[in-house]
KERO-307958 format. One record per residue (C-alpha): residue number from 1; residue in one letter; x, y, z. Coordinates in Angstrom, 2 decimals, decimal comma. Each point is the difference from the previous one (the first is absolute). Layout:
N
<lumlo><num>NUM</num><residu>a</residu><east>X</east><north>Y</north><up>Z</up></lumlo>
...
***
This chain:
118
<lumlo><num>1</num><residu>x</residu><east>-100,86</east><north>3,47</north><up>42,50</up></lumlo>
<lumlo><num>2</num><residu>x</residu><east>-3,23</east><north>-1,31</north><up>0,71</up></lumlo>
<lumlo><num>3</num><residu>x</residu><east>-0,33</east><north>-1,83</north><up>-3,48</up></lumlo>
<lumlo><num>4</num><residu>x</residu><east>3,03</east><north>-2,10</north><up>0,98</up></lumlo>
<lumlo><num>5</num><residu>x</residu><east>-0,91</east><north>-3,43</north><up>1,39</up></lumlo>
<lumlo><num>6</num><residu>x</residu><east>1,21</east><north>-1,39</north><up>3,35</up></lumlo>
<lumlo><num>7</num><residu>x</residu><east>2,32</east><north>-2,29</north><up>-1,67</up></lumlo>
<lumlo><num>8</num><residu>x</residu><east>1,70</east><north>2,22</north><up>-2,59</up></lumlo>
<lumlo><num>9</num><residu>x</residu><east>0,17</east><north>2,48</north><up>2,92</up></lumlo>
<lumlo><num>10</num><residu>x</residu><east>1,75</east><north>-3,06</north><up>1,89</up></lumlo>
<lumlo><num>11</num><residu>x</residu><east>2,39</east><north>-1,20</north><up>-2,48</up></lumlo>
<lumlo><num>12</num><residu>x</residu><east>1,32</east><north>3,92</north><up>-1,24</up></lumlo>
<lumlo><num>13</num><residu>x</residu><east>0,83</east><north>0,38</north><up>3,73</up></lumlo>
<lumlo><num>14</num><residu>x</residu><east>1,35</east><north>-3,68</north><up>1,09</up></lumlo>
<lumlo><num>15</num><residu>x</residu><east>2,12</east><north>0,78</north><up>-3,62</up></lumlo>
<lumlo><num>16</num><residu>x</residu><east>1,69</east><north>2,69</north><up>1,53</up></lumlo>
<lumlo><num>17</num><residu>x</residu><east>0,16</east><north>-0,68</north><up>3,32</up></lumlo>
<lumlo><num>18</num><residu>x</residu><east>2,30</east><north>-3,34</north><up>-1,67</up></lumlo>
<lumlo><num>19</num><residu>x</residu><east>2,61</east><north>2,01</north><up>-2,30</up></lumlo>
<lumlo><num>20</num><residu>x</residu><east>3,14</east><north>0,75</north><up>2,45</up></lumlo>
<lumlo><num>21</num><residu>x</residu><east>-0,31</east><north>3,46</north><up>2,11</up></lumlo>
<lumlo><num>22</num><residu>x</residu><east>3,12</east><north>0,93</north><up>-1,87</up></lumlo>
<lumlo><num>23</num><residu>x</residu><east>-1,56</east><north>-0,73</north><up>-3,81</up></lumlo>
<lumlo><num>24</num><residu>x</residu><east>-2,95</east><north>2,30</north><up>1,07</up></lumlo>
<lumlo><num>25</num><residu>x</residu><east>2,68</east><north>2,57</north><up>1,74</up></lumlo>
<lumlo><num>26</num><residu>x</residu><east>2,24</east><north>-0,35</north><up>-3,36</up></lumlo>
<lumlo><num>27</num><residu>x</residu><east>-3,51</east><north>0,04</north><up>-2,22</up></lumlo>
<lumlo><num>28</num><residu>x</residu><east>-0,74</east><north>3,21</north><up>1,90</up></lumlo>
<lumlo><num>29</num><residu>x</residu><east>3,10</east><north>1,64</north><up>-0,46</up></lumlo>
<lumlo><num>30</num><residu>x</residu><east>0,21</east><north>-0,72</north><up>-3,71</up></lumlo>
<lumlo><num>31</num><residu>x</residu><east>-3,12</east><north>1,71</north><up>-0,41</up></lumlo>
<lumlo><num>32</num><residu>x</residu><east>1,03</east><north>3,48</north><up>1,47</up></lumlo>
<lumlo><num>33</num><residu>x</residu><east>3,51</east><north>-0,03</north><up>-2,05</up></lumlo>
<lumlo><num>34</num><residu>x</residu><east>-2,31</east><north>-1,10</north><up>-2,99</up></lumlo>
<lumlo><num>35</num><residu>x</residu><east>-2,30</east><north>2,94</north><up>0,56</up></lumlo>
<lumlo><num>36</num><residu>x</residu><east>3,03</east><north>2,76</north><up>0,98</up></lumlo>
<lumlo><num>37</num><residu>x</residu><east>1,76</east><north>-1,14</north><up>-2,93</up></lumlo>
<lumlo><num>38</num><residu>x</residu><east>-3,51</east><north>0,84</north><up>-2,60</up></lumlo>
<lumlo><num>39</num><residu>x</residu><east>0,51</east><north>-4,22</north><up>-0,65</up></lumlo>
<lumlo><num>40</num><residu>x</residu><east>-3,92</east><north>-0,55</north><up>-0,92</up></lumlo>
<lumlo><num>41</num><residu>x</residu><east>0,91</east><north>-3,44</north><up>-1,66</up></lumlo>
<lumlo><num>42</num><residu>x</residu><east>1,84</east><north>-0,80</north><up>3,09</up></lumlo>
<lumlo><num>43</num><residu>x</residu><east>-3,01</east><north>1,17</north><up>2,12</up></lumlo>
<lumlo><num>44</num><residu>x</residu><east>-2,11</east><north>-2,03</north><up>-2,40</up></lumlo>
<lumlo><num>45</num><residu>x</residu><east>1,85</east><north>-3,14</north><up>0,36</up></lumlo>
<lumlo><num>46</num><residu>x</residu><east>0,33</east><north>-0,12</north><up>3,75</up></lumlo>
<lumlo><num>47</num><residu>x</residu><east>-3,60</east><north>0,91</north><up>0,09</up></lumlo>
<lumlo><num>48</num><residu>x</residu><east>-0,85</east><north>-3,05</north><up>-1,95</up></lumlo>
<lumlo><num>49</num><residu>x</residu><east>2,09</east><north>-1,97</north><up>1,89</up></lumlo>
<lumlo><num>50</num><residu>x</residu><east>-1,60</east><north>0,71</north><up>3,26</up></lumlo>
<lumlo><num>51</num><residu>x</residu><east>-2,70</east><north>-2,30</north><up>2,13</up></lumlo>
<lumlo><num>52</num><residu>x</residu><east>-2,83</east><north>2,18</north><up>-0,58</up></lumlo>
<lumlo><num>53</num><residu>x</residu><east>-0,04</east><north>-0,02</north><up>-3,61</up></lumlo>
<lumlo><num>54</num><residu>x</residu><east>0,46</east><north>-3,83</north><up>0,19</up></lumlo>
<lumlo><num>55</num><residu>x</residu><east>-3,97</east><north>-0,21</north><up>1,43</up></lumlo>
<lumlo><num>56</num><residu>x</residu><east>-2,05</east><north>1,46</north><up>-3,17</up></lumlo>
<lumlo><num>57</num><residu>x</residu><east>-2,68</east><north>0,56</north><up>2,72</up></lumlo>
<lumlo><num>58</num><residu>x</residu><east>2,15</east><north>2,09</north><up>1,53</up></lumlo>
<lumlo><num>59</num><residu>x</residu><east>1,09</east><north>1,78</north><up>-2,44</up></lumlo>
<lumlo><num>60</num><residu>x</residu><east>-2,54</east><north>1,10</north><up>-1,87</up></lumlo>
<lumlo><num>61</num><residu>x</residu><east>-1,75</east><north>1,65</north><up>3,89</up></lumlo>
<lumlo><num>62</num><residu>x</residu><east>3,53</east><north>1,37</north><up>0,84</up></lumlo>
<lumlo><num>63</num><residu>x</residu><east>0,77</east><north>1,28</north><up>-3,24</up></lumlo>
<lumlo><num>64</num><residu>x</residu><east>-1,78</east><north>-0,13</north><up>-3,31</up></lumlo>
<lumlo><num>65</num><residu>x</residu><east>-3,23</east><north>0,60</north><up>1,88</up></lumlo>
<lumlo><num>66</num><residu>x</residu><east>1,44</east><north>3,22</north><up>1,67</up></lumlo>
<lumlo><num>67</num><residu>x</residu><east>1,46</east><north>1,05</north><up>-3,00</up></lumlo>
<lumlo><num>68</num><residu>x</residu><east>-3,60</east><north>0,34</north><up>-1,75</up></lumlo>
<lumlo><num>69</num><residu>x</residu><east>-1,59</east><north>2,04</north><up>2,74</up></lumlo>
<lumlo><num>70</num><residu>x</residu><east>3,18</east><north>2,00</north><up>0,21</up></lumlo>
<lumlo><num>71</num><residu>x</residu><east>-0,03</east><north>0,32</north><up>-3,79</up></lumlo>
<lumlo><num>72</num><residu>x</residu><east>-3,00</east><north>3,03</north><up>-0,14</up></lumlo>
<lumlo><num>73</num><residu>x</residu><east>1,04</east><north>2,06</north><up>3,21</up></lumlo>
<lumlo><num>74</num><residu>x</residu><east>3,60</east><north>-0,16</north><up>-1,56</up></lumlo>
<lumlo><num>75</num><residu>x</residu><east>-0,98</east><north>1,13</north><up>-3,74</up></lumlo>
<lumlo><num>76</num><residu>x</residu><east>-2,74</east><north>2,47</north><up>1,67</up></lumlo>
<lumlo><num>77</num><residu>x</residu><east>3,46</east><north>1,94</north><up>1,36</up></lumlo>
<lumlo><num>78</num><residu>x</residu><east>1,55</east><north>0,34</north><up>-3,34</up></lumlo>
<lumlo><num>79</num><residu>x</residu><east>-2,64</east><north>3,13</north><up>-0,48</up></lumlo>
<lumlo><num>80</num><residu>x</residu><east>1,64</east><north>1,75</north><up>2,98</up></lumlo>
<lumlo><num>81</num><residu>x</residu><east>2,17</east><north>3,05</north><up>-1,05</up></lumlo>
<lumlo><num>82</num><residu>x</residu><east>1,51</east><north>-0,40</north><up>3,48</up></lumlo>
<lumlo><num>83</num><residu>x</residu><east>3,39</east><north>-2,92</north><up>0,11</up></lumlo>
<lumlo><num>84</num><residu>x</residu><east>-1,35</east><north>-3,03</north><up>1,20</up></lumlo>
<lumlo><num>85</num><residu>x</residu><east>1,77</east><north>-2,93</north><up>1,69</up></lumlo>
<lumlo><num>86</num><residu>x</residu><east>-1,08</east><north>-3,55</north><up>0,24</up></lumlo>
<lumlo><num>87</num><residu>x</residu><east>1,55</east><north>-2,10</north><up>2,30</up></lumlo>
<lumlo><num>88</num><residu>x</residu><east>-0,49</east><north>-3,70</north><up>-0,63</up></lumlo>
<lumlo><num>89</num><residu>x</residu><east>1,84</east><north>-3,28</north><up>1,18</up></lumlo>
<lumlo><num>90</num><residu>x</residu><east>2,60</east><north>-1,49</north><up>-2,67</up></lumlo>
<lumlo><num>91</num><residu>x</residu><east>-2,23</east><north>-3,15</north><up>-0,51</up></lumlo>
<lumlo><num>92</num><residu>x</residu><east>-2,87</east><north>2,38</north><up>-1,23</up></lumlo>
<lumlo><num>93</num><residu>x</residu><east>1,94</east><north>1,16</north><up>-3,19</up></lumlo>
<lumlo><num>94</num><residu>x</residu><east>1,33</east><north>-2,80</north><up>-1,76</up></lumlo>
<lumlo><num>95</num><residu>x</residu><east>-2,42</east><north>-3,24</north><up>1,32</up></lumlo>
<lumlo><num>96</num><residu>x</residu><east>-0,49</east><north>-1,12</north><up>-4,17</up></lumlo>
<lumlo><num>97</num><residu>x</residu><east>-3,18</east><north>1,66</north><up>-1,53</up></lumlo>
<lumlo><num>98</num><residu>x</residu><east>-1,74</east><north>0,84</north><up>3,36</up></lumlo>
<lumlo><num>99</num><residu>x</residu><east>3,10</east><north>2,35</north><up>1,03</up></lumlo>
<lumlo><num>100</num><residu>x</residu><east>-0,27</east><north>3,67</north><up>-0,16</up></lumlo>
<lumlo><num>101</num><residu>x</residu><east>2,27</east><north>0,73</north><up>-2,69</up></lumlo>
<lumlo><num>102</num><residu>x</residu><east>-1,53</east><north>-1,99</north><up>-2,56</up></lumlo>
<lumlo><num>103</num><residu>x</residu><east>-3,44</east><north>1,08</north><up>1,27</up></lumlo>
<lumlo><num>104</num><residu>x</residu><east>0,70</east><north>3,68</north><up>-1,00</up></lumlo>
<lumlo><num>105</num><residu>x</residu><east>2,01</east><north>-0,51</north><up>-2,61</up></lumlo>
<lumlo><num>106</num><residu>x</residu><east>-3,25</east><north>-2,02</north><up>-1,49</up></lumlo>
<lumlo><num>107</num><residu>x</residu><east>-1,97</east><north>2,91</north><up>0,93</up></lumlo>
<lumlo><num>108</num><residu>x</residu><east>2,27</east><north>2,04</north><up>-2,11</up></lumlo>
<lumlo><num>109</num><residu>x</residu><east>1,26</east><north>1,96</north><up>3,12</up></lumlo>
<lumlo><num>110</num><residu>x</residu><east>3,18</east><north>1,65</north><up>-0,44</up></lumlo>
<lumlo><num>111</num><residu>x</residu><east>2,03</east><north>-0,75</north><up>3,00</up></lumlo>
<lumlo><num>112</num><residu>x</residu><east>3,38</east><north>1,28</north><up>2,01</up></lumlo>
<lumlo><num>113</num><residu>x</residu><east>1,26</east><north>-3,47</north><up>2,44</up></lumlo>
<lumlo><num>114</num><residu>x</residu><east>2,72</east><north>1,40</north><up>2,50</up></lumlo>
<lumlo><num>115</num><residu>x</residu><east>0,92</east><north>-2,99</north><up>2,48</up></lumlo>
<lumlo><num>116</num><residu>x</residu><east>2,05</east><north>0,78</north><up>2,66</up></lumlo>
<lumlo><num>117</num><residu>x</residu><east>2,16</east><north>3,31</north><up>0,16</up></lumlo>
<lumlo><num>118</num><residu>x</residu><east>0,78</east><north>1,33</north><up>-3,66</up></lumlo>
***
């Protein structure tokens, strides 16, 4: 977070603390039927849709920048003969080319994506 400036840190938060507690309730509550329903476009589009994204400062520290340091420890796992489970946030598949998904699947890393309860 710390390569986020005052101001975009500012304006992300002032531009959620203005949307309606009930868009943010009903933003929220899309998400988890989008991710118990395996809906990764859905995910995707609310995603996009939220505040956070909105600040490319943002972003980029919350999650493309994650996503990269995440990237190695994640793949490193694949070696494992044991069953491994990642557990990520929804925004940290599907944010465009910095998201999970399409990090591994440019790594050529076969992958299994269960959301929610199968």
């Amino acid at each position: 977070m710390e390569g986020i400036s005052d101001t975009d840190y500012l304006n992300g938060l002032l531009s959620i603390l203005k949307s309606p507690s009930e868009t943010r309730a009903g933003n929220l509550s899309n998400l988890y039927v989008a991710w118990n329903t395996n809906k990764v476009d859905a995910i995707s589009a609310l995603v996009r849709a939220s505040p956070i994204v909105q600040v490319p400062a943002a972003m980029r520290a919350v999650f493309e920048v994650r996503n990269t340091l995440w990237l190695s420890r994640i793949t490193a796992l694949f070696g494992s003969q044991k069953r491994t489970v990642i557990f990520v946030g929804a925004g940290h598949l599907v944010v465009g080319g910095g998201g999970l998904l399409a990090m591994l699947n440019g790594a050529e890393h076969a992958t299994t994506l269960v959301l929610g309860t199968p």
